[in-house]
C-alpha positions in Angstrom: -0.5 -7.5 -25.0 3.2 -6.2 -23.9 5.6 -9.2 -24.7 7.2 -11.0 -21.2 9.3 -13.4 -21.3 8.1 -15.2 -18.3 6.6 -18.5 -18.1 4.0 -18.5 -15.6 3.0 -16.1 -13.2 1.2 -16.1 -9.9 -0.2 -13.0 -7.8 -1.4 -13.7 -3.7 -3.2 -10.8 -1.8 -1.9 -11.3 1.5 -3.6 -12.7 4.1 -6.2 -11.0 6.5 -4.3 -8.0 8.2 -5.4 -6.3 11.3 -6.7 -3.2 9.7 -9.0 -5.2 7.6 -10.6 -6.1 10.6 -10.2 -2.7 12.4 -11.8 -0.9 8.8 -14.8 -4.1 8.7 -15.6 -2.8 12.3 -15.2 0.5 11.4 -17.6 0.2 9.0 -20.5 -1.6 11.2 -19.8 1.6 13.6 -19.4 4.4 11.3 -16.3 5.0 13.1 -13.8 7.6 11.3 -10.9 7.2 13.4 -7.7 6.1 11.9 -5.7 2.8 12.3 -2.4 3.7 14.5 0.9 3.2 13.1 2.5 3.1 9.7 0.5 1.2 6.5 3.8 -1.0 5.7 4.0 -1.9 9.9 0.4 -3.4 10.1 1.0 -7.2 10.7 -1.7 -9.9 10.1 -4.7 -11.2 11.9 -4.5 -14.9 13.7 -7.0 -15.5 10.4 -4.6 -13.7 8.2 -2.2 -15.9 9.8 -4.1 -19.3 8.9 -5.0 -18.0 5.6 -1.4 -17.8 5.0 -0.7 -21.9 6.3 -2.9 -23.2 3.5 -1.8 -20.8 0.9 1.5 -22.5 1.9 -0.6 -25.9 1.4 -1.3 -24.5 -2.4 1.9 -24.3 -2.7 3.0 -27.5 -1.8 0.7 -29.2 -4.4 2.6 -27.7 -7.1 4.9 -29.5 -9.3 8.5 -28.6 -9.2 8.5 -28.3 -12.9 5.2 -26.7 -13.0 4.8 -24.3 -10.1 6.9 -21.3 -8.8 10.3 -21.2 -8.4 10.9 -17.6 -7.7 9.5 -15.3 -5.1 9.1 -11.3 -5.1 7.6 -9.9 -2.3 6.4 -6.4 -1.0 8.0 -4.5 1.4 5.0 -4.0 3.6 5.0 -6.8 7.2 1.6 -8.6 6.2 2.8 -9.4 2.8 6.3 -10.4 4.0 4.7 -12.1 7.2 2.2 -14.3 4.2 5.3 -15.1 2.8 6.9 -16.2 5.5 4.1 -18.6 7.1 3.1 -20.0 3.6 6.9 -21.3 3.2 7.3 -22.8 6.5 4.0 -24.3 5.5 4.9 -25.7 2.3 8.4 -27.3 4.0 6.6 -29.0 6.6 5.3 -31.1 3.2 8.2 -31.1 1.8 8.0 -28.3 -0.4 11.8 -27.0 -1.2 12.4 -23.6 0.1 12.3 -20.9 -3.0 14.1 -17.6 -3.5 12.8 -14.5 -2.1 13.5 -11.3 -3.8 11.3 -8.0 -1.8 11.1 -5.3 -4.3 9.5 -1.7 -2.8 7.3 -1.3 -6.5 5.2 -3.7 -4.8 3.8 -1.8 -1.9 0.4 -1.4 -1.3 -1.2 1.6 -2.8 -0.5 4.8 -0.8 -3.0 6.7 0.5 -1.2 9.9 1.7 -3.0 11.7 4.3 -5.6 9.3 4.5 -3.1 6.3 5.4 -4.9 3.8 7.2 -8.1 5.8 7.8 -11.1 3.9 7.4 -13.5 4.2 4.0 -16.2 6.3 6.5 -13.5 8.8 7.6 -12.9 10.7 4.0 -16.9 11.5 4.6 -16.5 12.8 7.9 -13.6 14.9 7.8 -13.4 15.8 4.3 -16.5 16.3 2.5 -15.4 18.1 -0.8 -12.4 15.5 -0.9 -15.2 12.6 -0.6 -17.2 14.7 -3.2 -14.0 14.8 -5.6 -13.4 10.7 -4.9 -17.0 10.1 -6.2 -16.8 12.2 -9.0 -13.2 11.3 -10.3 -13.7 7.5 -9.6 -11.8 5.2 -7.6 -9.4 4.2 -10.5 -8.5 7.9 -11.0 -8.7 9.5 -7.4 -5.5 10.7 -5.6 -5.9 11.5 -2.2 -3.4 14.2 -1.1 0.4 13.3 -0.6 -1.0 9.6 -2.2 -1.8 7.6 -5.3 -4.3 7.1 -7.5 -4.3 3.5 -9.9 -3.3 5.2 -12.6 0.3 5.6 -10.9 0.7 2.0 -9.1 0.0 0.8 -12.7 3.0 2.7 -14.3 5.5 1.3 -11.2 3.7 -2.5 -11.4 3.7 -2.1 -15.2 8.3 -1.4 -14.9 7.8 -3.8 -12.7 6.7 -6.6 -15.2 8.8 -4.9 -17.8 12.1 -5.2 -15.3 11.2 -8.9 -13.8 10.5 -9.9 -17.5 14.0 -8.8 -18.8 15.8 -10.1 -15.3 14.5 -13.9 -15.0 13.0 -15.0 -18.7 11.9 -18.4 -18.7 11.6 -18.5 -14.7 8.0 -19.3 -12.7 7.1 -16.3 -10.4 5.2 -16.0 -7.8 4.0 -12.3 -6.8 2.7 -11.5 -2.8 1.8 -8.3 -2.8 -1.9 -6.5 -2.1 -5.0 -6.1 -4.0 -4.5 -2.8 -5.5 -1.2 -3.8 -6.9 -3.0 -7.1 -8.2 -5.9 -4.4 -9.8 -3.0 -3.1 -11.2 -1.3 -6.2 -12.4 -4.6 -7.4 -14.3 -5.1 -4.0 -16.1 -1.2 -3.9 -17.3 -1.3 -7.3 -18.3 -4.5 -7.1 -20.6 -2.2 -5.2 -22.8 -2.2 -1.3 -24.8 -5.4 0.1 -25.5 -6.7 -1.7 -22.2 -9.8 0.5 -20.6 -9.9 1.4 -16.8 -12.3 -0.9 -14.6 -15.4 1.1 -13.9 -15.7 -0.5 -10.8 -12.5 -1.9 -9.1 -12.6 -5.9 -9.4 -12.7 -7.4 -5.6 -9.5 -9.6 -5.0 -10.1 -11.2 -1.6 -7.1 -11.9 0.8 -5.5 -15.0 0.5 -6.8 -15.5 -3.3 -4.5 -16.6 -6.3 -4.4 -14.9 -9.4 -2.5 -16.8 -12.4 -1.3 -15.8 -15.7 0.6 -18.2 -18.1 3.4 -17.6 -20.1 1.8 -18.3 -24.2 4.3 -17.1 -26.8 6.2 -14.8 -24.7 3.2 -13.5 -23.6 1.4 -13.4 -20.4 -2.2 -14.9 -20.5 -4.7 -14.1 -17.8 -5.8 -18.0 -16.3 -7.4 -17.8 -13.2 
């Protein structure tokens, strides 16, 4: 495992957005048309949005000498937005108000010309790009102008490297997105790690933890 100063890390997925809901009715329908707008513009659903208040009630229930007492955040609205809602959450119980770095290494996986199309649409408009997904595997798979999870591991894994160097010793809490969290797992099991042969769900709102174990960081929950 790569050394890291850290003592404790935690990593939320933000909470529901509206293109999860557009894509889990897109889905039902078999639609292929794409989400408007820009990936890092979509905001959260009211669920997202409540997801978010009791992820700030997590938060509350941790120690001050035990839980985080730094924040980095991605760029993207619905991870800023379950920021935002979980600490005005947490300071309606009292919780003290933490520091919030945003660093842009935590966006959400990019998806080129596919941004914010739904899983059906690749099918439809692209067959031999759907045939090239299936036979590369989703860890492996770049969709043009995008990313695959080989390269939001290398900009997570600086990311670790940097945030271990910058703040040893300190509590962080990550909100980012599950592909950086897929990420975050797979650089944190250390060299010699093998890609996923299916990607690992991480469901929004959940909490993934890592504790610091001689300056090393230890997968908990």
């Amino acid at each position: 495992m790569p050394p890291c100063s850290l003592a404790a890390l935690w990593a939320v997925r933000h909470g529901q957005s509206t293109a999860n809901v557009a894509f889990a009715a897109a889905e039902r329908s078999g639609s292929a048309e794409p989400v408007p707008g820009r990936d890092r513009d979509v905001p959260l659903s009211d669920l997202g949005t409540t997801q978010a208040s009791m992820l700030g009630d997590w938060l509350a229930r941790q120690s001050p000498a035990g839980g985080p007492d730094l924040v980095v955040c991605s760029p993207y609205l619905r991870a800023w937005q379950t920021w935002a809602v979980m600490a005005d959450s947490a300071a309606g119980l009292g919780k003290a108000r933490l520091t919030v770095l945003v660093d842009e290494r935590l966006r959400d996986r990019e998806m080129g010309i596919f941004e914010l199309h739904p899983p059906a649409a690749l099918h439809a408009r692209s067959p031999e790009e759907a045939a090239r997904r299936e036979l590369l595997g989703e860890w492996y798979y770049r969709p043009p102008g995008g990313e695959a999870f080989t390269d939001v591991g290398v900009r997570v894994g600086q990311f670790v490297s940097d945030l271990g160097r910058a703040a040893p010793g300190r509590r962080v809490l990550v909100v980012a997105h599950d592909g950086v969290i897929i990420a975050l797992r797979h650089v944190l099991s250390g060299v010699g790690a093998t890609a996923p042969d299916r990607l690992p769900p991480v469901p929004n709102a959940s909490v993934s933890s890592w504790v610091g174990v001689s300056h090393q960081l230890r997968l908990s929950a």
